[in-house]
Phi, psi and omega in degrees: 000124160323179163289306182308272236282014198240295155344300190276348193262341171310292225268349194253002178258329199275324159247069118267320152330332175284297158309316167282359164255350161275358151294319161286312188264027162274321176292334201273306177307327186270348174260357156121018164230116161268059154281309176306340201286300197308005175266331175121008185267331165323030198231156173284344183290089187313345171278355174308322208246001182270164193234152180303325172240350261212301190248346246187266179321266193310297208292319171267034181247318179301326197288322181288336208265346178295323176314330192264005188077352137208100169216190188222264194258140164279110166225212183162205148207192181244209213246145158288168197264138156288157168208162187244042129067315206262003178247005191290158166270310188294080164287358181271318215234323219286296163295357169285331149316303205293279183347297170314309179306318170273352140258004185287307203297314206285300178293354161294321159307304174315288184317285181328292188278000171281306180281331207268005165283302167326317200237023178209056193309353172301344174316287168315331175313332216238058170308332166272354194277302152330315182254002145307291180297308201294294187282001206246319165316317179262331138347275181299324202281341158265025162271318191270310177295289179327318177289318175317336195289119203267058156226123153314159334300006169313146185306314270227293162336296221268335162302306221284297175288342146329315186277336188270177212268134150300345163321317190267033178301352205236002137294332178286323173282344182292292182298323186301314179292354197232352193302305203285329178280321193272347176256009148257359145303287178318322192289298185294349172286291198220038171262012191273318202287316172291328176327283217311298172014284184279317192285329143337286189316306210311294180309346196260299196273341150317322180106002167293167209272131185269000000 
C-alpha cells in the first residue's frame, strides 16, 4: 500500500465511521430523542466523533501491520453519539432501530459505490477513481458486518436484547460482563472468518463471479 493509497483508506475510514454514527443519532432524533443533536453530534466533523482506540488506536495499529504484510481488513469505530432510549416513541423497538441504522448506513454506502462500479464499468478506466469506489465498498462493508456482531459495545448487542426473553437476563448479563474480553478473542481468532465475509458481499454487489 502507498503513502496515497494509506491517506485514502484514512480519510474513506474516518467518515465512514462518522456516517454511521450520525446515522444512529438521525434515527434517534426521528423517534423523539435529541440528545445527539443538542450535544453537536448531528455533524460531518469527524473530530466530533473520534474515539481514541476505537478511531486512533486499532485502526492505525491494523494499518501498520498491513503496511508490514501482515494484515487484511482495517477497521474500527467512532465515539458513540448519545442517547437516551426513555425518550423513544418506540419503546419495544426503538433501540433496535437506532442500533440497526449504522450499519443499514455503511451498507447503504456500499451498495451505492458497489453497484455503480457494476453497471458503469467505465469507472475502471479512471484508476484512481476506481480504487476509491474499491475502498469505500470494502470500508463499509466492514464496518457494517463487523458492528453486527451481537458482543457489546457493538451494534449488534443492542438489536440481540431488544429480542430477548427476560428468561435470558444471565446471557445478557454475561455478554455485558464479558463483551469486551470475547471481542477481542473474536477479533485475533475468528476474524479471518468475517474477511470472507466481507469479500463475498464484494463480490456479490460488484458483480464479480463467485
Amino acid at each position: 500500500m502507498s503513502g496515497i493509497e494509506l491517506i485514502i483508506v484514512i480519510i474513506i475510514f474516518l467518515f465512514s465511521v462518522v456516517f454511521h454514527e450520525i446515522a444512529h443519532g438521525w434515527v434517534a432524533f426521528a423517534l423523539g430523542d435529541s440528545t445527539a443533536k443538542r450535544a453537536g453530534r448531528l455533524t460531518l466533523n469527524p473530530l466530533k466523533h473520534l474515539d481514541p482506540i476505537g478511531s486512533v488506536l486499532l485502526p492505525g495499529f491494523l494499518i501498520l501491520m498491513k503496511l508490514a504484510g501482515m494484515g487484511g481488513f482495517i477497521f474500527g469505530w467512532a465515539k458513540p453519539v448519545p442517547i437516551n432510549p426513555y425518550n423513544f416513541k418506540d419503546q419495544k423497538y426503538g433501540s433496535a432501530k437506532v442500533a440497526v441504522a449504522g450499519s443499514a448506513a455503511n451498507f447503504s454506502l456500499a451498495l451505492i459505490f458497489g453497484l455503480a462500479l457494476r453497471f458503469f464499468p467505465i469507472i475502471y478506466s479512471m484508476p484512481g477513481v476506481s480504487l476509491v469506489f474499491l475502498y469505500i465498498v470494502q470500508i463499509n462493508l466492514i464496518l457494517a458486518v463487523f458492528n453486527l456482531l451481537p458482543i457489546p459495545p457493538l451494534d449488534g448487542s443492542h438489536i440481540l436484547f431488544t429480542f430477548l426473553d427476560k428468561k435470558a437476563l444471565k446471557l445478557k448479563m454475561f455478554l455485558v460482563q464479558y463483551g469486551f474480553f470475547l471481542l477481542v478473542f473474536l477479533i485475533f481468532f475468528f476474524f479471518q472468518y468475517i474477511s470472507l465475509a466481507v469479500v463475498w458481499l464484494m463480490k456479490l454487489i460488484i458483480g464479480i463471479p463467485l
